[in-house]
C-alpha positions in Angstrom: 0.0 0.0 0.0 1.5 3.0 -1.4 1.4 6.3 1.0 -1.3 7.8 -0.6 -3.5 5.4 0.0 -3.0 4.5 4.0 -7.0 4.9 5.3 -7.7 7.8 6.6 -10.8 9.7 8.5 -11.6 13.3 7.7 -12.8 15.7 10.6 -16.2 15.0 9.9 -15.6 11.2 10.4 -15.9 10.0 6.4 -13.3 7.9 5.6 -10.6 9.0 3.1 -7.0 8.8 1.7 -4.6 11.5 0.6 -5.4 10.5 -3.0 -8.9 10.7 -2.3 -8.6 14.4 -0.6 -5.5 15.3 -3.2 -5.6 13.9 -6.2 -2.3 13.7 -8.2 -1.1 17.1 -5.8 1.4 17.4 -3.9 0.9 17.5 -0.3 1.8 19.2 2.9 1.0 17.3 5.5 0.7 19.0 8.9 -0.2 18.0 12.5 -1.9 20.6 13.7 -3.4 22.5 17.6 -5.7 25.4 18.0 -4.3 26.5 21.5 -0.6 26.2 21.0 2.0 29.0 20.2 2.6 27.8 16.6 -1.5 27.9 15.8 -0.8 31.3 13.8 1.0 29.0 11.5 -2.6 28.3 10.0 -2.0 32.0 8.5 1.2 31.1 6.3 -0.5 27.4 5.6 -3.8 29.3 4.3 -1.7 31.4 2.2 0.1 28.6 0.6 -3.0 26.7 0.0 -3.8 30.0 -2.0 -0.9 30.3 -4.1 -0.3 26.9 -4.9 -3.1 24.7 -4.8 -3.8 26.1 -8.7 -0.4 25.0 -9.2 -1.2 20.9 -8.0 -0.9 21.4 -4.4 -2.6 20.9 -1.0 -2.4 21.3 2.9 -3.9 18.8 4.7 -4.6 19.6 8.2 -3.7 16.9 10.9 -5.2 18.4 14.4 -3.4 16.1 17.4 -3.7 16.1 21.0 -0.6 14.5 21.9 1.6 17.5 22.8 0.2 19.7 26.4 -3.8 18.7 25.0 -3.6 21.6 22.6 -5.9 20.5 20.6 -8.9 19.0 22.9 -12.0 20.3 21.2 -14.9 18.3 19.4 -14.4 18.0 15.8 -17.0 20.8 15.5 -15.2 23.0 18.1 -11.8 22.7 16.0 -13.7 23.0 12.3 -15.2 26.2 13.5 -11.9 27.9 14.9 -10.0 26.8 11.9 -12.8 28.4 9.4 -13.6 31.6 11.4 -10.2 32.3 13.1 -7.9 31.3 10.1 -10.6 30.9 7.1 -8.8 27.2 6.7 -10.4 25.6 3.5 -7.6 23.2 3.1 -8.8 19.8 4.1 -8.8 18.7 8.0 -8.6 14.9 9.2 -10.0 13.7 12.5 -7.7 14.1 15.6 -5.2 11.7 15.3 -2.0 10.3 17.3 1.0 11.2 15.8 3.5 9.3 18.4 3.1 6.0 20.6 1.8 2.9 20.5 -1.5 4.2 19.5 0.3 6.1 16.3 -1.7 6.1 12.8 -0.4 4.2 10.2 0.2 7.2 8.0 2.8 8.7 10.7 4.4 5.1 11.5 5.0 5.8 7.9 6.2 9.7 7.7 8.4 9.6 11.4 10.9 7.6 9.2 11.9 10.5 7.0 15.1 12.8 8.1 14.9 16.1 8.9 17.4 18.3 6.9 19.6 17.7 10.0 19.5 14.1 9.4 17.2 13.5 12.1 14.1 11.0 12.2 11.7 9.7 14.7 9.1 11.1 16.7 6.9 14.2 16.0 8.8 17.1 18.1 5.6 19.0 18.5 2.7 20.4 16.7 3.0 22.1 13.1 5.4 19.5 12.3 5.1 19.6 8.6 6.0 16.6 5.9 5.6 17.6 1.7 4.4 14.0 -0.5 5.2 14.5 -3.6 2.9 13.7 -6.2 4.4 10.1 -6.5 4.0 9.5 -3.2 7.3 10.0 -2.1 8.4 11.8 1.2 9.9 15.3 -0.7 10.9 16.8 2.9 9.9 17.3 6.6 10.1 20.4 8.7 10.4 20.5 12.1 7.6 22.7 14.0 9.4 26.2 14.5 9.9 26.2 10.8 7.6 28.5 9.2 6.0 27.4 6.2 6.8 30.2 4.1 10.6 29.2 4.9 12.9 28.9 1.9 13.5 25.6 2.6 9.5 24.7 2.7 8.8 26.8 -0.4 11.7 25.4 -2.3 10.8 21.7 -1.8 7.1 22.7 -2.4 8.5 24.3 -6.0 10.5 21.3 -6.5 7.6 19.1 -5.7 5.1 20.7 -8.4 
């Protein structure tokens, strides 16, 4: 099973994968919290969406409550901040475990890519971002303090389309 097609749930509970939500895009995949200090990161991910999701991309939006229970609304609660705070219209999946025993198969998958500093493993914390390119591949992962509007995020993202 390729990584695009790993089962997935999306916010609203339906069940998905990223070529279901994508298509033949590439994607940034990005575990996501409403009450953490990285949430304005939604901003810069919006704007992305914007600019390149003409071009064959897409943000998909992973909210987890894993790291301080940043994230601990319903899936209403967090749909409604995303939309009215942030005006998210990328897709959202439903609150997922990114680390431990109880990970989702789609991390399992992603944790074994390097950072640019050759580092792999766990999620470090929220807004932890990973670009699939349209192939499926892994094209890069970002730790959390890296914006997405970084050079290094916008250049893979380039590279990727």
């Amino acid at each position: 099973m390729s990584l695009r097609e790993i089962p997935l749930r999306t916010l609203a509970g339906e069940p998905t994968t990223l070529d279901e939500l994508a298509g033949d895009k590439a994607v940034l995949v990005v575990n996501v919290a409403s009450k953490c200090g990285l949430t304005p990161q939604y901003s810069t991910l919006v704007e992305l969406q914007k600019s390149y999701g003409p071009r064959g991309f897409s943000v998909v939006g992973v909210p987890c409550n894993q790291f301080m229970g940043q994230e601990p609304g319903s899936a209403e609660e967090i749909q409604e901040f995303c939309s009215t705070t942030y005006g998210v219209d990328f897709p959202l999946l439903e609150k997922t475990d990114v680390n431990g025993d109880d990970r989702h198969a789609l991390y399992r998958v992603l944790v074994e890519t390097a950072d640019a500093e050759g580092a792999a493993g766990d999620i470090q914390w929220n807004f932890e971002k990973f670009l699939i390119d349209r192939e499926g591949k892994v094209a890069g992962r970002f730790r959390p303090r890296t914006t997405p509007d970084d050079p290094s995020v916008i250049a893979a993202i380039e590279a990727a389309l």
